[in-house]
C-alpha positions in Angstrom: 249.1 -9.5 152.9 251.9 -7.1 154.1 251.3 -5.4 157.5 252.8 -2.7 159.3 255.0 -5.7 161.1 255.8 -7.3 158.1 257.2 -3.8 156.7 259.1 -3.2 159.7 260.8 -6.6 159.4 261.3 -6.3 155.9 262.9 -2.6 156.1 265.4 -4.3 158.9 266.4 -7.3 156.7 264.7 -10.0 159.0 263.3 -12.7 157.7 260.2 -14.4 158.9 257.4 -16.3 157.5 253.6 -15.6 157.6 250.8 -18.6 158.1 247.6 -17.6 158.2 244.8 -19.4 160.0 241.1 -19.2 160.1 239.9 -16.6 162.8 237.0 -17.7 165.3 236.0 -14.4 166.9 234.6 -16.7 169.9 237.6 -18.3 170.5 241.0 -15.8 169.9 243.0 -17.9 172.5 247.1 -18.4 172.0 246.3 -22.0 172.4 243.3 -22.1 169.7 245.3 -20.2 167.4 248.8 -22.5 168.0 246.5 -25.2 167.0 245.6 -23.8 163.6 249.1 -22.9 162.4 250.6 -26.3 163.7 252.6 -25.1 166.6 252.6 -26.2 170.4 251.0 -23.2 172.5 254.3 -22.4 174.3 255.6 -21.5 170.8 253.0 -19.3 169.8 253.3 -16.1 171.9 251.1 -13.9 173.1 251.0 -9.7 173.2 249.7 -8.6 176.3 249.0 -4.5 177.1 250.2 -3.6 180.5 250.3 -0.3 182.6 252.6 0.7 185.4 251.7 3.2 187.9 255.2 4.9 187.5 256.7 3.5 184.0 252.8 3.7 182.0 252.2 1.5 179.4 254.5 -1.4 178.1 253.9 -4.3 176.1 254.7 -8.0 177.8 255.4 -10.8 175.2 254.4 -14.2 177.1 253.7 -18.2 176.1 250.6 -18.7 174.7 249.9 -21.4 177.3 251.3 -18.9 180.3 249.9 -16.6 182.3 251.5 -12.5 182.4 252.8 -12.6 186.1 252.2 -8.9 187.0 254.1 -8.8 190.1 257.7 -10.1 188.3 256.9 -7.7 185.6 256.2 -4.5 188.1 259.8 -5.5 189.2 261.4 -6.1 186.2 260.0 -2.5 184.8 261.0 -0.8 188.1 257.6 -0.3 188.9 255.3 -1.3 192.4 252.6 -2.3 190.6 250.9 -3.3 186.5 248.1 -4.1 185.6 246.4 -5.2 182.4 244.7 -2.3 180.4 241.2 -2.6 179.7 240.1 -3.9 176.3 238.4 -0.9 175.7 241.7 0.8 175.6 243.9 -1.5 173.8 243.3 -0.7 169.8 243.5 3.4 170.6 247.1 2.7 172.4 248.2 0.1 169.7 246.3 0.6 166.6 245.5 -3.1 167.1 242.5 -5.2 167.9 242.3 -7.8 170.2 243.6 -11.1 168.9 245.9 -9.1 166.4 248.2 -7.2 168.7 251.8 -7.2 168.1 254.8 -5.3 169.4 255.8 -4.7 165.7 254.4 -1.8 164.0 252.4 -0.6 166.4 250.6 3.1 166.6 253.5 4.0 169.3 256.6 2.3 170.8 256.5 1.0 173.9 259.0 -0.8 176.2 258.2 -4.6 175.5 259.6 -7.8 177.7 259.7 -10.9 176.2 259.3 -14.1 178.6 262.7 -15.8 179.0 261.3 -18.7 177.0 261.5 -17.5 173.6 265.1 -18.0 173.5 264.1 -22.1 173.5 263.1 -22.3 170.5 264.6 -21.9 166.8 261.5 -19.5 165.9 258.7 -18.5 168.1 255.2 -17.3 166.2 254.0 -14.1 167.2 250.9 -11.9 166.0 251.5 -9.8 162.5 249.1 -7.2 163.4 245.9 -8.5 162.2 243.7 -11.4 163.5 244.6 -14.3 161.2 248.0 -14.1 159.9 250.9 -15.1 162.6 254.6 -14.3 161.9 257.5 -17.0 162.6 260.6 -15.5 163.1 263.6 -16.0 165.1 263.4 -14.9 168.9 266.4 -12.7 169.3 265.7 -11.1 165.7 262.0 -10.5 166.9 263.4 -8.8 170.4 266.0 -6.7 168.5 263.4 -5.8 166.3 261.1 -4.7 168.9 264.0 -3.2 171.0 263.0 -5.5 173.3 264.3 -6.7 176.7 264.9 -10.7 177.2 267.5 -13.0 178.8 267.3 -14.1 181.7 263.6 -12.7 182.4 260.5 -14.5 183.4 257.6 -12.5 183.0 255.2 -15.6 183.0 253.8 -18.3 185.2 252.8 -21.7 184.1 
């Protein structure tokens, strides 16, 4: 099944590959899922939605076995404070349900950080948009493709 994602990677010539999995609505977890497709949960990243006092919304790309450290973020995005948005509010600001949110393809662009780690690895796994189907891709072609920022940046605590 194409997504949105998919299309967007497609139109810029990246290449990735989708696994799907079978979705347990109880249990959505980075960890459960990086268990499914095969992959150890620091390689399966997560899509969290964040909002800034000053900066609003932004989308923070973190380990599926980390936890979004707010406070480096704030800094990072040049605000004094984030925090995560409520659930309630996450498919209106991305188009996408919970377990299925990507930075790719979403209802609007948003400044997105990806944690320093995803440069570790040959390919990270990240969500194509709908609960089920992950997308492995190269790291730096997933941040260019997101506009993302990355580097030296470490948005997550272990």
């Amino acid at each position: 099944m194409k997504t949105n994602a998919a299309r967007l990677l497609d139109q810029a010539g990246i290449p990735y590959e989708l696994r799907a999995y079978p979705v347990d609505p109880e249990d959505l977890s980075a960890e459960s899922v990086a268990a499914k497709i095969g992959l150890p949960a620091e390689q399966v990243f997560k899509t969290l939605v964040v909002r800034g006092e000053r900066q609003g919304v932004c989308l923070a790309v973190v380990p599926g076995n980390a936890e979004l450290d707010l406070k480096a973020l704030a800094k990072l995005a040049g605000d004094r404070k984030m925090e995560l948005v409520p659930l309630k509010e996450v498919q209106p600001l991305t188009g996408y349900i919970r377990g299925g949110v990507t930075a790719l393809g979403g209802k609007k662009e948003y400044p997105t950080y990806v944690d320093e780690t995803a440069i570790l690895f040959d390919k990270i796994s990240v969500s194509a948009g709908v609960r089920g189907t992950q997308m492995l891709l190269n790291p730096e072609d997933y941040v260019r493709a997101v506009n993302g920022v990355s580097g030296e940046i470490a948005i997550s605590k272990r």
